[in-house]
N, C-alpha and C positions, 0 to 999 in steps of 0.2 A: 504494500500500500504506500508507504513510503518512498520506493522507488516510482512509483506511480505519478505522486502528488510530485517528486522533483523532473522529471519530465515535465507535466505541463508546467511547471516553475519557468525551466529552461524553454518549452516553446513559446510562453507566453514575452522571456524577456528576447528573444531574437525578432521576436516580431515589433518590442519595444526599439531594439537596437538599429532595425532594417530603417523605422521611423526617424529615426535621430540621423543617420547619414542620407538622407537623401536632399534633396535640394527641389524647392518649390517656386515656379516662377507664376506671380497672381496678378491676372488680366482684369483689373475695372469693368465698365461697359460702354463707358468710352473706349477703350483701348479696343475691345472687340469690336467694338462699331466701326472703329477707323480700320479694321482689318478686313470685317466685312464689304465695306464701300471698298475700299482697295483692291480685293481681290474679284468681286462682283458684278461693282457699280460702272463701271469705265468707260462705259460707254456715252460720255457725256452727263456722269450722271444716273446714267439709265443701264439696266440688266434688261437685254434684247434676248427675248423669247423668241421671236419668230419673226424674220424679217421678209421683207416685200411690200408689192399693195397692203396683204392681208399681214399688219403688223401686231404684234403685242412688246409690250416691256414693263418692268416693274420701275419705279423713280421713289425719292425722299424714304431713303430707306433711315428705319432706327433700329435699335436695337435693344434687345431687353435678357434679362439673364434668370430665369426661376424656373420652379421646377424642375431643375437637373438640365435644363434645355437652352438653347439660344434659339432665340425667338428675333424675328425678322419681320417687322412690322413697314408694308410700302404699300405703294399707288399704283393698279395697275390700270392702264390704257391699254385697249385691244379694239381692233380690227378685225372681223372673224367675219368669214364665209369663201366666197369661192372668186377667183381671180377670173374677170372678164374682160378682153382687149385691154391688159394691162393694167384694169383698177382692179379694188375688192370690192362685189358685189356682195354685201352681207348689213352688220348691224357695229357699232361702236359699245362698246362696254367700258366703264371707267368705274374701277371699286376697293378701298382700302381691303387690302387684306394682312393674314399677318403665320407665316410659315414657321415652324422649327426643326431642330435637331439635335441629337444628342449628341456632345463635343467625345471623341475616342481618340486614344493614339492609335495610329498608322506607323509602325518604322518610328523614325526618330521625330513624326511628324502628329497633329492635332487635325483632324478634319469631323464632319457630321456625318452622322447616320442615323437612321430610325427618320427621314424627313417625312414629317406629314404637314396638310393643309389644317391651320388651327382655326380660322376665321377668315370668314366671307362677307361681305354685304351682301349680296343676292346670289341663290340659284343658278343663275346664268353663268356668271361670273365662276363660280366655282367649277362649275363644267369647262371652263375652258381652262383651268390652272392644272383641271386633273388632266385632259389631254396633252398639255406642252412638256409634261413629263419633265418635273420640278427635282424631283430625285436625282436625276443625274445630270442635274447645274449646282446645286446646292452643297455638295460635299467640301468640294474644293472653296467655300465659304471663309473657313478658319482653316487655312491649309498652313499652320505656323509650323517651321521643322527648327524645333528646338535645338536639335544638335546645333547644328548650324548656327544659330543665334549664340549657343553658350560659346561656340571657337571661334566668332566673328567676338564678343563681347572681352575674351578673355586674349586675342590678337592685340588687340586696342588697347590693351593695359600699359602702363608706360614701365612695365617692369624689363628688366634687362634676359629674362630667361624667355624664351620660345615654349610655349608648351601646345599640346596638341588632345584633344580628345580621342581616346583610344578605343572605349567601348562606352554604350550610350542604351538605359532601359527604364520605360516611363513604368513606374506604379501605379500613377492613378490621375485618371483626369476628371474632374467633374466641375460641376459648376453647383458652387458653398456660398453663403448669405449673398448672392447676387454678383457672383464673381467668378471669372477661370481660373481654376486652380490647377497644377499642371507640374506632378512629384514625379522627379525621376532618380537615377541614381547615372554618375557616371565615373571611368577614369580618368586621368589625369597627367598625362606625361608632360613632363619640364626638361630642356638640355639647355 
């Protein structure tokens, strides 16, 4: 029994100890916001769904961070119906909506998944955000590759040693009291 109780002793403190070395990098929602528009918005502003006569795109995007999710609150504008001697022959749609996802590591990187449509103004509208097939524009939303950031952040040091990131493993990402949170653990080599 003894040897029992000191096992979970011991697993309970390495899962204490795993906590203490690792390193947490914690994104506001400004921060993700500007990540979002950046990586997104570019196009003037605008995330172009479907271009032509028959156009849509999303604009004034913001950003909100709960429920475990990034939430993507914009204005969509669409065009929808069938292209005739070069116009669209259809109906104009214009309706705030508001998408999310859950932030995951990728590799040394942060993108969404689980994207669903959270909020519609109308019916209509909603039907057409299910057909542009939002899921795979949306991942690459928060596509931040941490490695990266920590060997560009730690290049820039005005220290006199070189060092290099060797090996690189996120623990955990989630989004905690309205914020990205983002633990990983890495190596560290210095020459």
């Amino acid at each position: 029994m003894l040897e029992k109780a000191g096992l979970v002793f011991a697993v309970a403190l390495s899962f204490v100890a795993v906590d203490a070395n690792s390193a947490e990098i914690v994104l506001e929602r400004t921060g993700v916001e500007k990540l979002v528009v950046q990586a997104l918005f570019k196009d003037q502003g605008r995330l172009v769904l479907a271009r032509g006569p028959c156009t849509s795109y999303l604009e004034q995007p913001s950003v909100t961070l709960a429920n475990g999710r990034i939430q993507i609150r914009s204005h969509l504008s669409a065009r929808v119906g069938f292209v005739v001697n070069g116009d669209c022959a259809g109906v104009g749609l214009a309706s705030w909506t508001k998408v999310s996802g859950r932030p995951v590591s990728v590799g040394s990187a942060v993108r969404l998944e689980d994207i669903r449509i959270d909020e519609v103004e109308d019916a209509d509208t909603r039907a057409v955000l299910a057909n542009l097939r939002l899921s795979a524009l949306f991942p690459k939303a928060v596509d931040l590759d941490v490695q990266s950031a920590v060997q560009t952040m730690l290049a820039q040091s005005a220290s006199q040693i070189q060092t290099t990131v060797e090996s690189f493993g996120f623990e955990d990402v989630s989004v905690v009291n309205e914020k990205l949170s983002m633990k990983f653990n890495f190596k560290l080599v210095g020459r």
